[in-house]
Structures are given as C-alpha cells and as structure tokens.
C-alpha positions in Angstrom: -66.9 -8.8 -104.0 -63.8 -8.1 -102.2 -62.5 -4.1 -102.5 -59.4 -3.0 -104.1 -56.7 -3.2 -101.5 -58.2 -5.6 -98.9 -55.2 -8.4 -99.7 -52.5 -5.9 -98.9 -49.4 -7.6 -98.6 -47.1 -6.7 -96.1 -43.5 -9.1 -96.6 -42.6 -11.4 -98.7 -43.5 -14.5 -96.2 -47.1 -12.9 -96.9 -46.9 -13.0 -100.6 -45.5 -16.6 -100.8 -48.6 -17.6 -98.6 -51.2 -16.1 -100.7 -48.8 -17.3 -103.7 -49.0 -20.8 -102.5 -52.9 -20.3 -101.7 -54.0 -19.5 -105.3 -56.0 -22.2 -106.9 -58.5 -21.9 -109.6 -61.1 -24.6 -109.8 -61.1 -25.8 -113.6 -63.5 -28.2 -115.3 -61.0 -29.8 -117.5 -62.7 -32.0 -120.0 -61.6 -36.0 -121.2 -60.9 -36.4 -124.7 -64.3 -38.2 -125.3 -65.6 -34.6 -125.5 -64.1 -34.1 -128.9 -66.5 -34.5 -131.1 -65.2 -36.3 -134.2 -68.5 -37.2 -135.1 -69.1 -33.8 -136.2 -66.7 -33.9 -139.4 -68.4 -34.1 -141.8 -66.7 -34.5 -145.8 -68.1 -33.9 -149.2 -67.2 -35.8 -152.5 -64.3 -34.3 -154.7 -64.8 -34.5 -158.6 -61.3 -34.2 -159.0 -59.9 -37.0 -157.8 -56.3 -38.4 -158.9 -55.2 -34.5 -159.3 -52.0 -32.6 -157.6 -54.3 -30.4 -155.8 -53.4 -29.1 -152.0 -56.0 -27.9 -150.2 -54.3 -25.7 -147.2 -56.4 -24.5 -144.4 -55.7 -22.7 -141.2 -56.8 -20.7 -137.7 -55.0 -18.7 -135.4 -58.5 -20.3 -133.0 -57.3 -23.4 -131.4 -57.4 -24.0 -127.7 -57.6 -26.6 -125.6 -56.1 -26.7 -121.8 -53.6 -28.2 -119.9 -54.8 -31.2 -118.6 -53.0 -30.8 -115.0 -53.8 -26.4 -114.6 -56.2 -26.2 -116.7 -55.1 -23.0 -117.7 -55.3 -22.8 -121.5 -53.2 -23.7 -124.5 -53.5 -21.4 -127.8 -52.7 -22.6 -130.8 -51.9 -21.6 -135.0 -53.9 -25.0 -136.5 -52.3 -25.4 -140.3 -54.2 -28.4 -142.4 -52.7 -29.3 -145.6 -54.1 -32.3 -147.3 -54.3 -33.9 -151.0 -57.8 -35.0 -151.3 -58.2 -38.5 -152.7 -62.4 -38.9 -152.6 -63.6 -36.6 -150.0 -62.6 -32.8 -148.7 -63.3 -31.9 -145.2 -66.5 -29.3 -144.9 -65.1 -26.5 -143.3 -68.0 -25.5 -141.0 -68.1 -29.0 -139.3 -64.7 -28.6 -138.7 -64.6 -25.6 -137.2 -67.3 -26.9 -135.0 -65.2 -30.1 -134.3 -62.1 -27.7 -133.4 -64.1 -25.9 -130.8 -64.8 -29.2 -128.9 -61.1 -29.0 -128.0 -61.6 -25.7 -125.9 -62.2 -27.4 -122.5 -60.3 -30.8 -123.1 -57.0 -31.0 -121.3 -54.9 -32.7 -123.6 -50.9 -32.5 -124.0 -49.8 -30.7 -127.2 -48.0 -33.4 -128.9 -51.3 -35.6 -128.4 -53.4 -33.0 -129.8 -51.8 -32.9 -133.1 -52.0 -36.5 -133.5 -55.8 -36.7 -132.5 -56.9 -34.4 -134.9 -54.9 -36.0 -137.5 -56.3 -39.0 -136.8 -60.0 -37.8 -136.8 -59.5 -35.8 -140.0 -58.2 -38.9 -141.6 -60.5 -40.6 -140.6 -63.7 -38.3 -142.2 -62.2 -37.6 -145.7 -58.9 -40.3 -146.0 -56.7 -38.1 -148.1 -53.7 -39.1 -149.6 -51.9 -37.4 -147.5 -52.6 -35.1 -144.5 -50.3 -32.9 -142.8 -50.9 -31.0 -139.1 -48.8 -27.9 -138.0 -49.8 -26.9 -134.6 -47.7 -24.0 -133.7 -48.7 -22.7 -129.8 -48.1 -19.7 -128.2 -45.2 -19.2 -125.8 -46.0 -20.1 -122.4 -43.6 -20.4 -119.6 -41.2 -19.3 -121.9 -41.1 -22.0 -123.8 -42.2 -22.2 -127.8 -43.7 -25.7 -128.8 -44.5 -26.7 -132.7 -45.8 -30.1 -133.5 -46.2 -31.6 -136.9 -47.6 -34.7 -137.5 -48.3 -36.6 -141.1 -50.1 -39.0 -143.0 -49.2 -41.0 -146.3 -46.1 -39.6 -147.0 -43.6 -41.8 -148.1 
C-alpha cells in the first residue's frame, strides 16, 4: 500500500498526467444478468377493482455501461392489478441483479417495465426512475403500460 504523499504533484502538466492515467478496471455486467426469472406474482382476489398498488426504493443501481462507475436511482412502481400482484421479496431480489449491469438509464426503465409486465400483466403499469445528479445533470424516466 502506497503512503500518504508519495504521488505529490508538483505542476499542473503533472496533474493532467496522473489525471489522464486514472483508470479503474470495472466488471460491467450484460443485461442477461438481470434476472427476470426471479419475479415471482401471487393471485389477486380482487380483480376488476380501482385499486393502485404503489411501490418504491430509493435502492436502485445499476452502472454505466462505458465507466462503469455507478448509476443511483428512486424506483416508483404503480400498477392496477388485473390477476396477479408482484411479490415484493422477488422483486427486490430481481432489482438487485441490476447492481453490476451497465445499462443506459432510459433502457433501464423500459426493461423493468417490460419484465414486471411480463410476471403479473396488470392493467396498467407505470415506472418512475428518478437518478441522482451526476455530472451535473438530473435525468427522470417514465415509462407506461395500458394507458390509453
């Protein structure tokens, strides 16, 4: 382990050398390690009701596919169960397969509403994914399902 001090920098041609030289070596993941064969859904015995089921995490993270470095994220689920409610433990489970995929933000959204459709086909499905600022720039994406 290097000491405190041994990458003293001396000018500012130094700094943009050791700048330049910084790489971090990052296992980014594919998207076929989501695992969207964890969801699991139950049977709702109210079916043909108003109801909304809302659910959300201030957990999500997945990285940037080209640094690596990673994307956090405010995950918002709001659905109207037709037959089948998502079980919440499987999906958190399902939402911490994202942790090491590099995947763009917008395509995020869309592959989780797509999975979550899949396991419980509501009647309709929204997805907020609200990220934290990075770079200075603020992203939201919101994606639905079965609205008219």
């Amino acid at each position: 382990m290097e000491e405190f001090g041994t990458n003293e920098i001396h000018s500012l041609d130094e700094l943009k050398d050791q700048y330049e030289g910084l790489e971090w070596d990052v296992a980014v993941e594919t998207e076929e390690s989501i695992r969207s064969e964890w969801l699991i859904s139950f049977p709702y015995e109210y079916q043909g009701s108003d109801s909304i089921v809302a659910i959300d995490t201030d957990e999500f993270t997945a990285v940037c596919p080209w640094t690596g470095l990673p994307d956090f994220g405010n995950l918002k689920i709001e659905y109207n169960p037709s037959r089948h409610c998502l079980e919440l433990k499987s999906l958190k489970y399902y939402l911490l397969s994202y942790r090491d995929v590099g995947i763009v933000q917008e395509h995020a959204a869309n592959r989780i509403l797509k999975d979550l459709v899949r396991a419980c086909d509501p009647v309709w499905m929204t997805i907020y994914l609200d990220y934290k600022t990075r770079g200075g720039i603020h992203t939201t994406v919101e994606v639905k399902y079965g609205h008219e």
